[in-house]
SEGUPA-131854 format. One line per 10 residues: their letters; for each residue x, y, z of N, C-alpha, C. Coordinates in Angstrom, 1 decimal, padded with zeros to 4 digits. Each point is the difference from the previous one (the first is absolute). Example, Ala and Ser with C-alpha at 12.3 -4.5 7.8 and 13.67 -1.06 7.14 Angstrom:
<recs>
as	013.2:-005.7:007.8:-000.9:001.2:000.0:000.9:001.2:000.0 | -000.4:001.1:-000.7:000.9:001.1:000.0:-000.8:001.1:000.8
</recs>
This chain:
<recs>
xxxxxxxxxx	000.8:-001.2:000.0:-000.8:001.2:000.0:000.9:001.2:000.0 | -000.3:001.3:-000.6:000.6:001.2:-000.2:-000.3:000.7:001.3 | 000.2:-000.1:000.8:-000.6:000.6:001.3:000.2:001.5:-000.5 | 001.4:000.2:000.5:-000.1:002.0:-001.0:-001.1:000.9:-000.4 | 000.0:-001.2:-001.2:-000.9:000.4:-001.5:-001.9:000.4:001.1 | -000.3:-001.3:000.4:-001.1:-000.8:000.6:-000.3:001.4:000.9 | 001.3:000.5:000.9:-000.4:000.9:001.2:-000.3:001.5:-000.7 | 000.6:000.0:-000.9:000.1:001.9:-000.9:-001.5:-000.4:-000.6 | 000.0:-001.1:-000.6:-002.0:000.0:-000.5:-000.5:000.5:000.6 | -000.2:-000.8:001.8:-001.1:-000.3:000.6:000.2:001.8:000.8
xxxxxxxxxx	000.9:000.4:-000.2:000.2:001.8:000.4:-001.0:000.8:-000.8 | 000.5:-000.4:-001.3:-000.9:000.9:-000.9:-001.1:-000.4:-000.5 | -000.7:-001.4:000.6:-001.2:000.0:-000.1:-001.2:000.6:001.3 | 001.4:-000.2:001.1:-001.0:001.1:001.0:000.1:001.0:000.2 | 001.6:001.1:-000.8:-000.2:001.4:000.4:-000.2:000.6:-001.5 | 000.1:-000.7:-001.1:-000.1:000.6:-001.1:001.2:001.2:000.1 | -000.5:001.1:-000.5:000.7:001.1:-000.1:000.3:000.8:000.8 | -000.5:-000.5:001.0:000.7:000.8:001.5:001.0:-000.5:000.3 | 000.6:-001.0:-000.5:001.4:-000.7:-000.2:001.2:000.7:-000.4 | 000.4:000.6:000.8:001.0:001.0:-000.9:001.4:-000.4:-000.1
xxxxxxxxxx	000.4:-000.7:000.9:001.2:-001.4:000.0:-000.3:-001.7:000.8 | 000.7:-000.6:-000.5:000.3:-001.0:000.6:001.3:-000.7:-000.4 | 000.8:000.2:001.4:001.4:-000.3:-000.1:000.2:-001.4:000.6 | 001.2:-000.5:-000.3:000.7:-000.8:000.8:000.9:000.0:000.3 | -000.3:-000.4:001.5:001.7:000.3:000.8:000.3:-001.1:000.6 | 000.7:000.3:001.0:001.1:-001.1:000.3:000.5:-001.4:-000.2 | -000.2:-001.1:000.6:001.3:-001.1:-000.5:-000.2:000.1:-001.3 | -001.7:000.2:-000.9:000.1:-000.9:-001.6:000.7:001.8:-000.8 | 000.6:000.8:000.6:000.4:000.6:-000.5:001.8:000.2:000.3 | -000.1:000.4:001.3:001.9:000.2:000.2:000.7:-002.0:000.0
xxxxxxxxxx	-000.6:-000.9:000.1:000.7:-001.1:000.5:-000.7:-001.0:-000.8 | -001.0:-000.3:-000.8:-000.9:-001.4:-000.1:-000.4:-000.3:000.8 | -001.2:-000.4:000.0:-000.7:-001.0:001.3:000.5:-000.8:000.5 | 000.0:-000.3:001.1:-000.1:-001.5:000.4:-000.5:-000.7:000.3 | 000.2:-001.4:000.7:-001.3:-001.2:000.3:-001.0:000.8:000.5 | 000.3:000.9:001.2:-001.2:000.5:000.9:000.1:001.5:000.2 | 000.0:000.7:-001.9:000.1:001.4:000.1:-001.9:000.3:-000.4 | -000.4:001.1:000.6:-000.9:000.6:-000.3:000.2:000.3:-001.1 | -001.1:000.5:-000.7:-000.4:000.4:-001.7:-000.2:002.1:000.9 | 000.9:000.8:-000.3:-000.7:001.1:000.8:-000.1:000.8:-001.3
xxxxxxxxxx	-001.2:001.0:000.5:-000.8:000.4:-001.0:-000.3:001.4:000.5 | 000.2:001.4:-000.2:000.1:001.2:000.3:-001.5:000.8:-001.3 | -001.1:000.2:000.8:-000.7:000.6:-001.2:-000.6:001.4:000.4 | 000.2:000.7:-000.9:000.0:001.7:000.4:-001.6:000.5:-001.0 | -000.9:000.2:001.0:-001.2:000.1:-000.3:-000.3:001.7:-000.3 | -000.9:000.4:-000.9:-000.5:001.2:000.6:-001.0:000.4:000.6 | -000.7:-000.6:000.9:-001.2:000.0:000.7:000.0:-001.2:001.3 | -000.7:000.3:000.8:-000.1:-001.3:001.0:-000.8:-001.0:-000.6 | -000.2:-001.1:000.1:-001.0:-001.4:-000.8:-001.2:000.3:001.1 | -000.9:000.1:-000.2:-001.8:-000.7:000.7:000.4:-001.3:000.4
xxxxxxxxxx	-001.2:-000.4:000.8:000.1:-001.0:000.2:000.1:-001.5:-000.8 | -000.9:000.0:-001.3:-000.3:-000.5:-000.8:001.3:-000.5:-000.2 | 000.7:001.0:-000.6:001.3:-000.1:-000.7:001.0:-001.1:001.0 | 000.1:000.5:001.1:001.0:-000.6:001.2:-000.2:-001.6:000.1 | -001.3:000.0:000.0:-000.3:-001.8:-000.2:-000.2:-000.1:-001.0 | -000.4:000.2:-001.2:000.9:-000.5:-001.4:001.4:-000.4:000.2 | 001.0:001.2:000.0:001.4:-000.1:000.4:000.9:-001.1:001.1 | -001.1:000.0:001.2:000.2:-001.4:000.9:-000.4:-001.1:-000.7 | -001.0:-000.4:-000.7:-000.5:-001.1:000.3:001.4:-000.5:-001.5 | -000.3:000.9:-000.7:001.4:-000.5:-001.4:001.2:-000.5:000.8
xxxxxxxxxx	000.7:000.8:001.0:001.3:-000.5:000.4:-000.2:-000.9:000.7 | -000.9:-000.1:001.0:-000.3:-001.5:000.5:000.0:-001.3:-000.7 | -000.5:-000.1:-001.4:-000.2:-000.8:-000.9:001.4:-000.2:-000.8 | 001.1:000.8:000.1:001.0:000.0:-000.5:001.3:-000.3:000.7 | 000.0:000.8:001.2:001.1:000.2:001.0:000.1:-001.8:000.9 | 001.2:-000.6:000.1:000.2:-000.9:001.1:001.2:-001.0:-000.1 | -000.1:-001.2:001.0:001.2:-000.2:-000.4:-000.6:-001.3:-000.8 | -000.9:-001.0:000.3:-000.2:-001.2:-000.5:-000.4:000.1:-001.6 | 000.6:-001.2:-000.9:-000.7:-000.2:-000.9:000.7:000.9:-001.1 | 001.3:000.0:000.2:001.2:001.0:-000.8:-000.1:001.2:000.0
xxxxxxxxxx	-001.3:001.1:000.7:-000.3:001.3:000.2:001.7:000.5:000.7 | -000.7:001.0:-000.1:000.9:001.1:000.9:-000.3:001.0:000.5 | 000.2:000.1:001.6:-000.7:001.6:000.6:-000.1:001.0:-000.8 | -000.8:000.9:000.0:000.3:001.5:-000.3:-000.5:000.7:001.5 | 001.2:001.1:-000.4:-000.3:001.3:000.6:-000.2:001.0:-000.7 | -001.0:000.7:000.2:-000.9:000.8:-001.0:-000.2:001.7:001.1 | 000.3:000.7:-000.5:-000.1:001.7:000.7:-000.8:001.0:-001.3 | -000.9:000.3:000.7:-000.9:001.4:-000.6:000.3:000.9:000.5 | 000.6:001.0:-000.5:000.1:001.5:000.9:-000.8:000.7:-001.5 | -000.8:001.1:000.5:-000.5:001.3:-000.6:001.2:001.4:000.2
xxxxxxxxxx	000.2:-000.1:-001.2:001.4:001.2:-000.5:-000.1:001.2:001.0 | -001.0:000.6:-000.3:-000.3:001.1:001.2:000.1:-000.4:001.4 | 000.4:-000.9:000.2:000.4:-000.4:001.4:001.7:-000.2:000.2 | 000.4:000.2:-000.6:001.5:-000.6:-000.1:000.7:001.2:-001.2 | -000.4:001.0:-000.4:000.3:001.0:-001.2:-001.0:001.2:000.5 | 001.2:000.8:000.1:000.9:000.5:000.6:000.1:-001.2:001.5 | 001.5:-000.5:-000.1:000.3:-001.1:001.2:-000.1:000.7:001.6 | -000.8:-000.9:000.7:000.1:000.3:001.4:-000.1:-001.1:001.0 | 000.2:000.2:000.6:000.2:-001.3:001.1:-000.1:000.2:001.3 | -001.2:-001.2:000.7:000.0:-001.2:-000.4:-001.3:000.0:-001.3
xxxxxxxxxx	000.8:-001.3:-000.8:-001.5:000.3:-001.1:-001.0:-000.6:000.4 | -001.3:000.1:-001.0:-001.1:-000.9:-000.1:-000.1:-000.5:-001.3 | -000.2:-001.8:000.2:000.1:-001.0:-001.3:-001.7:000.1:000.2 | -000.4:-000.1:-001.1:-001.3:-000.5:-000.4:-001.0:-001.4:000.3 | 001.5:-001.1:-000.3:-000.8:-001.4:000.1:001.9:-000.7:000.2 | -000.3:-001.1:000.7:000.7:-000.7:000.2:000.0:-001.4:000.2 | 000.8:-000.8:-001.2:-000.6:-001.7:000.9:001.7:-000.5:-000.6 | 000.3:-001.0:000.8:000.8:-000.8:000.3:-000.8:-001.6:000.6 | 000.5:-000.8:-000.6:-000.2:-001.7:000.5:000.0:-000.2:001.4 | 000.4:000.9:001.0:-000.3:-000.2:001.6:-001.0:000.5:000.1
xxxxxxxxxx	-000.8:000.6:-000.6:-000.9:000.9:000.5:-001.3:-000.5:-000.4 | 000.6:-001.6:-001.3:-001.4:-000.2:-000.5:-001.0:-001.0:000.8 | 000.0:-000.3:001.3:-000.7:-000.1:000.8:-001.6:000.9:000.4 | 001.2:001.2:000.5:-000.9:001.2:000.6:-000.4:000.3:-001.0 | 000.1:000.0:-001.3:-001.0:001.0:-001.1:-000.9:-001.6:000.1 | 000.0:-001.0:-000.7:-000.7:-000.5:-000.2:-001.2:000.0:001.3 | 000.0:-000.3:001.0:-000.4:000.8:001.4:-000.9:001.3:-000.2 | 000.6:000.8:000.0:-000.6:001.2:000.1:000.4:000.9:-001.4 | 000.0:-000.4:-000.9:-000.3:001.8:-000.9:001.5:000.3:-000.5 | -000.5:000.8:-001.1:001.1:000.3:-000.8:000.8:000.9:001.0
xxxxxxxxxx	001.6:000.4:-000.4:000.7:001.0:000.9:-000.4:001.4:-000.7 | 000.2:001.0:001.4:-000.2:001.1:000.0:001.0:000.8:000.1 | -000.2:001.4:-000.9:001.1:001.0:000.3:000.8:000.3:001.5 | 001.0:-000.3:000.1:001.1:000.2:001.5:001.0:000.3:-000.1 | -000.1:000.8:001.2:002.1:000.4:-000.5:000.6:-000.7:000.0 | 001.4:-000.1:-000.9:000.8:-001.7:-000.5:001.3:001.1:000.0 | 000.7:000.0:001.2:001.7:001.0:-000.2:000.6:-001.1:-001.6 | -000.2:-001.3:000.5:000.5:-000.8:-001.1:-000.5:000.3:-001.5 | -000.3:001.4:-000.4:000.0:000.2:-001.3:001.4:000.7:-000.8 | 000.5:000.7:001.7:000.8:000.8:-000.5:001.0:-001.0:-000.8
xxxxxxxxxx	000.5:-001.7:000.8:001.1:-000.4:-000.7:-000.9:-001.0:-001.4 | -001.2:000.5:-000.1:-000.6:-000.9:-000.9:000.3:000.8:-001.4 | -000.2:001.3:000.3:000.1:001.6:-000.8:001.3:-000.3:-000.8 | 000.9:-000.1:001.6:001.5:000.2:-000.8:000.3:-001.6:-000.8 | -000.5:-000.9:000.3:000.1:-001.0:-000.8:-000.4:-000.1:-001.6 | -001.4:000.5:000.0:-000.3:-000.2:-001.2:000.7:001.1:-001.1 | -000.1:001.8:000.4:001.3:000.5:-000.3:001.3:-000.2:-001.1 | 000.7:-000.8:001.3:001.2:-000.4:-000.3:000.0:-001.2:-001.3 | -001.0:-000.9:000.7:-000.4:-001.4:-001.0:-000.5:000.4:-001.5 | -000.8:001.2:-000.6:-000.7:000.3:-000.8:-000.2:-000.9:-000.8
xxxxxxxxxx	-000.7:-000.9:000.3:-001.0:-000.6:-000.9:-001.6:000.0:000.1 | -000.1:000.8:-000.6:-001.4:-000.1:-000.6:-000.6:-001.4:-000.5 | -001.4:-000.2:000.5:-000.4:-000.9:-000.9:-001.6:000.1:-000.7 | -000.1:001.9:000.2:-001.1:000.7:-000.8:-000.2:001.0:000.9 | -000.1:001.0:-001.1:-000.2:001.5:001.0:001.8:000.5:-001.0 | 000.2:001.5:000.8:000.9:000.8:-000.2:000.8:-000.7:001.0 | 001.7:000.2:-000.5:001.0:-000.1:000.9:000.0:000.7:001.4 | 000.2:-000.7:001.0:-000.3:000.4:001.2:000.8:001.1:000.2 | 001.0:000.4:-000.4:000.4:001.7:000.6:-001.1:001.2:-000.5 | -000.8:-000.7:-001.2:-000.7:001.3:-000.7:-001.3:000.2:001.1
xxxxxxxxxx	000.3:-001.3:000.8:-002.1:-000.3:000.7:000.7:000.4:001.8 | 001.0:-000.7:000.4:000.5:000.6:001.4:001.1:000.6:000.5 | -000.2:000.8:001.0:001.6:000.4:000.3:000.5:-000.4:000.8 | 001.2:000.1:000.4:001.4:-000.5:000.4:-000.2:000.1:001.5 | 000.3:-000.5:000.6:-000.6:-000.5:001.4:001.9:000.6:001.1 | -000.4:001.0:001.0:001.6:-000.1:000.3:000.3:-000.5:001.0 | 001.6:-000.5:000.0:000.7:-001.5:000.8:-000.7:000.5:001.5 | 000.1:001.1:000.4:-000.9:000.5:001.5:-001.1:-001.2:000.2 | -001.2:000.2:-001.0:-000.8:-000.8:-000.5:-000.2:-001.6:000.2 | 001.2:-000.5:-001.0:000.1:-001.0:000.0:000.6:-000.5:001.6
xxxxxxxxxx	000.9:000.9:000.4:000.7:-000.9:001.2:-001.1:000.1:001.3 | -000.8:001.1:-000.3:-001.4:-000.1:001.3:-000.9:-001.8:-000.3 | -000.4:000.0:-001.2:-000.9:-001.3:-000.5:000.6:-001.0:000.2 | 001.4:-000.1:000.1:000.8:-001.1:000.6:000.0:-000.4:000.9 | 000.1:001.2:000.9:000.2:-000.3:001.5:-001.0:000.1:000.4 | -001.0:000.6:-000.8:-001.8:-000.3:000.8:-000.3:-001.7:000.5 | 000.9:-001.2:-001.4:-000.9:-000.9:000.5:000.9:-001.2:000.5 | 000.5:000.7:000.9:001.2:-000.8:000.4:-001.2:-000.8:001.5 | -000.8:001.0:000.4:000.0:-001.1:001.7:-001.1:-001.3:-001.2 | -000.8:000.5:-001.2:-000.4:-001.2:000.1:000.5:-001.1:-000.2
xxxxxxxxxx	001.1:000.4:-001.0:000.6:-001.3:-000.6:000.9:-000.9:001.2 | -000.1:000.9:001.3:001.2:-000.8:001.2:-001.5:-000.6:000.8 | -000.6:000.2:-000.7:-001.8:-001.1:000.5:-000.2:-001.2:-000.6 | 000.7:000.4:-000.9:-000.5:-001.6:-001.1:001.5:-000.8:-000.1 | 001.0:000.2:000.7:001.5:-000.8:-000.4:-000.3:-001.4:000.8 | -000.9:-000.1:000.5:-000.1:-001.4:000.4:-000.8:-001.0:-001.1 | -001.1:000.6:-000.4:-000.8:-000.4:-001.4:000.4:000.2:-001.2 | 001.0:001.1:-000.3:000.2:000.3:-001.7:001.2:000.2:000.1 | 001.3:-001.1:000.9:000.9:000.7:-000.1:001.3:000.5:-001.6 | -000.6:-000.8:-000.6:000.6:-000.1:-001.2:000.0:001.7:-000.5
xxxxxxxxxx	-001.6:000.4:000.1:000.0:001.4:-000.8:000.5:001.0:001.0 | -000.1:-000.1:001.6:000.3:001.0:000.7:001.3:000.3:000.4 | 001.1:-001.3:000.0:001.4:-000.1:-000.3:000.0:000.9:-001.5 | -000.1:-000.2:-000.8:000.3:000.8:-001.3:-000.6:001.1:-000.3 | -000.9:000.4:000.8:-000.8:001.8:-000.3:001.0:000.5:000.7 | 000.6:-000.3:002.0:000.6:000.4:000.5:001.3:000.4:-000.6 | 000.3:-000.9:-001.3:001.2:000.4:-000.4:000.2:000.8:-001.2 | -001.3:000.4:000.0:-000.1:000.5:-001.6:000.0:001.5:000.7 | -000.9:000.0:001.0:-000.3:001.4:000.9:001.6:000.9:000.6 | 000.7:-001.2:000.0:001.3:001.0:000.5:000.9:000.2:-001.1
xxxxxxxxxx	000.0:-001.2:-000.9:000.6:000.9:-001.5:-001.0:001.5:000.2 | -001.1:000.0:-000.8:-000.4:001.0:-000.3:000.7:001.4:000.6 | -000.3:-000.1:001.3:000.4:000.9:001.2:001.1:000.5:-000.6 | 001.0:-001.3:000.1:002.0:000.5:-000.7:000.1:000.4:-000.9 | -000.7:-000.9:-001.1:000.3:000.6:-001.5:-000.9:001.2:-000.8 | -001.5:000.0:000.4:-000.4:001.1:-000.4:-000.9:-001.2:-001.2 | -000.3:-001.3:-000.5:000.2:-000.8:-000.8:-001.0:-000.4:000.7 | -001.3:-000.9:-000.5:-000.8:-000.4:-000.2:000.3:-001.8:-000.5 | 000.8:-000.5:000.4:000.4:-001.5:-000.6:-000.7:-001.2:000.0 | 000.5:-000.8:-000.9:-000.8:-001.1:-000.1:-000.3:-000.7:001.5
xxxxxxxxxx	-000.5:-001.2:000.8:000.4:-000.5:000.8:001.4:-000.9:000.1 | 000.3:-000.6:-001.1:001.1:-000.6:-000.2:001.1:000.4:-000.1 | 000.2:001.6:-000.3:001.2:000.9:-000.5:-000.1:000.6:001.8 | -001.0:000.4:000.5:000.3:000.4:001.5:000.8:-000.8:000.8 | -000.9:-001.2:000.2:000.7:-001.2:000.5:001.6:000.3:-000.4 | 000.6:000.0:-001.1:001.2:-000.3:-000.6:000.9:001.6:000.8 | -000.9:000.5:000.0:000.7:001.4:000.8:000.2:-000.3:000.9 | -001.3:000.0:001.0:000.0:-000.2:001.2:001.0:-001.4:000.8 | 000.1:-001.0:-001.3:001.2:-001.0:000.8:001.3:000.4:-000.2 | 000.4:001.1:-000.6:001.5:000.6:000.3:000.2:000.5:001.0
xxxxxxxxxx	-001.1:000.6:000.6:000.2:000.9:001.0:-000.4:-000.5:001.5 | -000.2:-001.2:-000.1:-000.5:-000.8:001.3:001.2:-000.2:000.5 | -000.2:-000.1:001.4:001.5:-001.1:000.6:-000.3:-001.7:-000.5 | 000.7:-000.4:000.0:000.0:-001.6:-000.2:-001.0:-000.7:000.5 | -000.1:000.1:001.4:-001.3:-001.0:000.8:-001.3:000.5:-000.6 | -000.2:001.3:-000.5:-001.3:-000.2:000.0:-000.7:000.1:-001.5 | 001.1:-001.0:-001.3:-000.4:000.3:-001.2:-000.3:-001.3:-000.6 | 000.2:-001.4:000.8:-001.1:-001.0:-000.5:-001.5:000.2:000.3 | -000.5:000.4:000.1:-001.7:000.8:000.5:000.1:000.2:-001.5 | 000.3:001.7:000.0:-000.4:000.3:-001.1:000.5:-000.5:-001.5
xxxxxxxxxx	001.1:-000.8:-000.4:000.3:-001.0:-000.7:-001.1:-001.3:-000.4 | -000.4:-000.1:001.1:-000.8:-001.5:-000.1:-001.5:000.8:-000.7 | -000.4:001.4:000.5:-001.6:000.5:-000.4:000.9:000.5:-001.3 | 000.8:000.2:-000.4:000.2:000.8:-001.5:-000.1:-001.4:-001.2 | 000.8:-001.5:000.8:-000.4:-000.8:-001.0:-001.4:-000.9:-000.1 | -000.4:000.2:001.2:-001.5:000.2:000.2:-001.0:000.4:-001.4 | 000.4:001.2:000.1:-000.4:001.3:-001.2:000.2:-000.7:-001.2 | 001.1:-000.5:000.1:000.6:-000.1:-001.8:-000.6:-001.3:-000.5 | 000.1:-001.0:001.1:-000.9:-001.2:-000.5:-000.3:-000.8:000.4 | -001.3:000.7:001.1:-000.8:-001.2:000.7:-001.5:001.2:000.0
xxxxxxxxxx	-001.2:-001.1:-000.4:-001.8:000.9:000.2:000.2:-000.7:001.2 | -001.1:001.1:000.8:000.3:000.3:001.9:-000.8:-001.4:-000.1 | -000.3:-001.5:-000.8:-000.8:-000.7:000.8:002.0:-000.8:000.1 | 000.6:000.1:-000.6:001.8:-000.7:-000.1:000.4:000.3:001.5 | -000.5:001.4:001.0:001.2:000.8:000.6:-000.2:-001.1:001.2 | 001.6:000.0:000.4:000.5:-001.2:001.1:000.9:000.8:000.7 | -000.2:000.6:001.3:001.2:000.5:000.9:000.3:-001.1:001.1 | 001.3:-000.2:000.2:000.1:-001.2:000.8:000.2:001.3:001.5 | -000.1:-001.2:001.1:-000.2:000.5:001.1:001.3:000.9:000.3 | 001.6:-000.5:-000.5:001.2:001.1:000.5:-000.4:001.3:-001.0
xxxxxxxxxx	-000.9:000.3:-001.2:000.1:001.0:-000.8:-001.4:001.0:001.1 | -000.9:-000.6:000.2:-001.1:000.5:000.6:000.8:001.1:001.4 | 000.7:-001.4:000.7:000.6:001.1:001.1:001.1:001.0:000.0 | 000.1:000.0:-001.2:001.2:001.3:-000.5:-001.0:001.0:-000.7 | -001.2:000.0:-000.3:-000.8:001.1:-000.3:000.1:001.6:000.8 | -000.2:-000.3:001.2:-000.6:001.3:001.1:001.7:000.6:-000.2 | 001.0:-000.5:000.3:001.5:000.2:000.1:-000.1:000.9:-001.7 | -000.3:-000.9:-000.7:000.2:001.0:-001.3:-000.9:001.3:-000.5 | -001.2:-000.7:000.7:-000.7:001.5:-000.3:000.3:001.2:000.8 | 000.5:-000.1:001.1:000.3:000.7:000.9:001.2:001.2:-001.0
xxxxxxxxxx	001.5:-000.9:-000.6:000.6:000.4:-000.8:-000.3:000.8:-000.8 | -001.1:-000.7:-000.3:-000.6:001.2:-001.6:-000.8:001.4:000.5 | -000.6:-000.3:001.0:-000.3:001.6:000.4:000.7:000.8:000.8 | 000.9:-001.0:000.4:001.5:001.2:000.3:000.9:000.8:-001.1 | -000.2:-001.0:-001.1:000.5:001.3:-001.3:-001.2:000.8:-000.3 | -001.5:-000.3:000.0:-000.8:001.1:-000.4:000.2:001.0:000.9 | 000.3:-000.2:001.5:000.3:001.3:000.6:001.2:000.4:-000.5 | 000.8:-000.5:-000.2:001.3:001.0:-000.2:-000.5:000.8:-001.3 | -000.6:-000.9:-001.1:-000.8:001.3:-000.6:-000.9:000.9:-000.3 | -000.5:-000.2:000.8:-001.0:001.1:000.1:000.3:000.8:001.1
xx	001.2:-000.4:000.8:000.6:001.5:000.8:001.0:000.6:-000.4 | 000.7:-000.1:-001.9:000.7:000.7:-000.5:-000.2:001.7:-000.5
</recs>
């Protein structure tokens, strides 16, 4: 299945011409996907969707988005231009769904407009990535998001992700390391190219952790992920490490 193709349809069959882009960004853009990369999908609306529209738009990604049966997640973001142009922060996204979430929608109702700081590094992703996959080139539809910006949305969602390292530690080992590149470099990186940063700059003890979640990344779908018990109890020690360099950067 063309999933891409499949998801830019099912855009422009529910916003039509209030579709003023739809980009893609990260891994299927700076790195290729992998076993267990999201399909992410950035779409710049000119108007907020009705209701109607919102479950149209849910009920399609539902039907498309997962892991069984050779699918593959999407993550899918509506922001309305005049919400994000002229850039301010924190923003407000329009609609938002992700494969964790497809529980609670199926549950209760399409998602609703909320502030998401996570647009700013969504912004600067798509941006940088410039691929359009209909609409105008994204510098003509949004503007440039600044590192101030981006390094606040970073550090916004740092207590949740030290909520979930017991349940997701694969992704929250590798955000945390993507979060303190960004900080250093000013760079927006793959998860796999952070990782590769972030293990130069580790001490020794605490870079099998994030070695083991980077090959994780590269080639195992989260139903493969196996942490053995000495890797599990080197977690808290390593995370600990990792937001010892985000302080040092963010008190430069």
């Amino acid at each position: 299945m063309d999933l891409i193709g499949d998801i830019t349809r099912l855009v422009d069959d529910v916003l039509g011409p209030d579709a003023l882009g739809v980009y893609l960004h990260g891994s299927a853009v700076s790195g290729g996907l992998k076993p267990a990369s999201d399909l992410d999908v950035l779409v710049v609306s000119r108007r907020t969707m009705d209701d109607g529209r919102r479950r149209r738009l849910l009920d399609g990604l539902l039907a498309r988005s997962g892991f069984s049966g050779g699918a593959r997640p999407v993550e899918l973001t509506v922001v309305v231009q005049s919400r994000v142009r002229p850039w301010r922060f924190p923003p407000t996204g329009d609609f938002l769904y992700g494969e964790w979430m497809r529980d609670e929608f199926a549950a209760g109702g399409p998602p609703r407009p909320a502030t998401m700081p996570d647009l700013a590094l969504i912004v600067t992703m798509a941006l940088a990535g410039d691929r359009p996959l209909a609409g105008r080139p994204p510098a003509q539809v949004l503007d440039p998001v600044p590192h101030a910006d981006v390094v606040r949305a970073s550090v916004a969602g740092i207590p949740d992700l030290l909520a979930e390292v017991d349940t997701d530690t694969r992704n929250v080992v590798l955000t945390l390391a993507r979060v303190w590149a960004t900080l250093a470099t000013g760079e927006v990186m793959t998860k796999d190219a952070a990782a590769e940063w972030a293990l130069a700059r580790l001490p020794q003890e605490h870079r099998p952790v994030l070695s083991h979640a980077r090959d994780l990344y590269l080639h195992r779908r989260y139903s493969e992920e196996v942490w053995s018990d000495e890797l599990r109890a080197r977690v808290g020690p390593h995370v600990e490490a990792v937001l010892a360099g985000i302080d040092r950067s963010t008190s430069r």
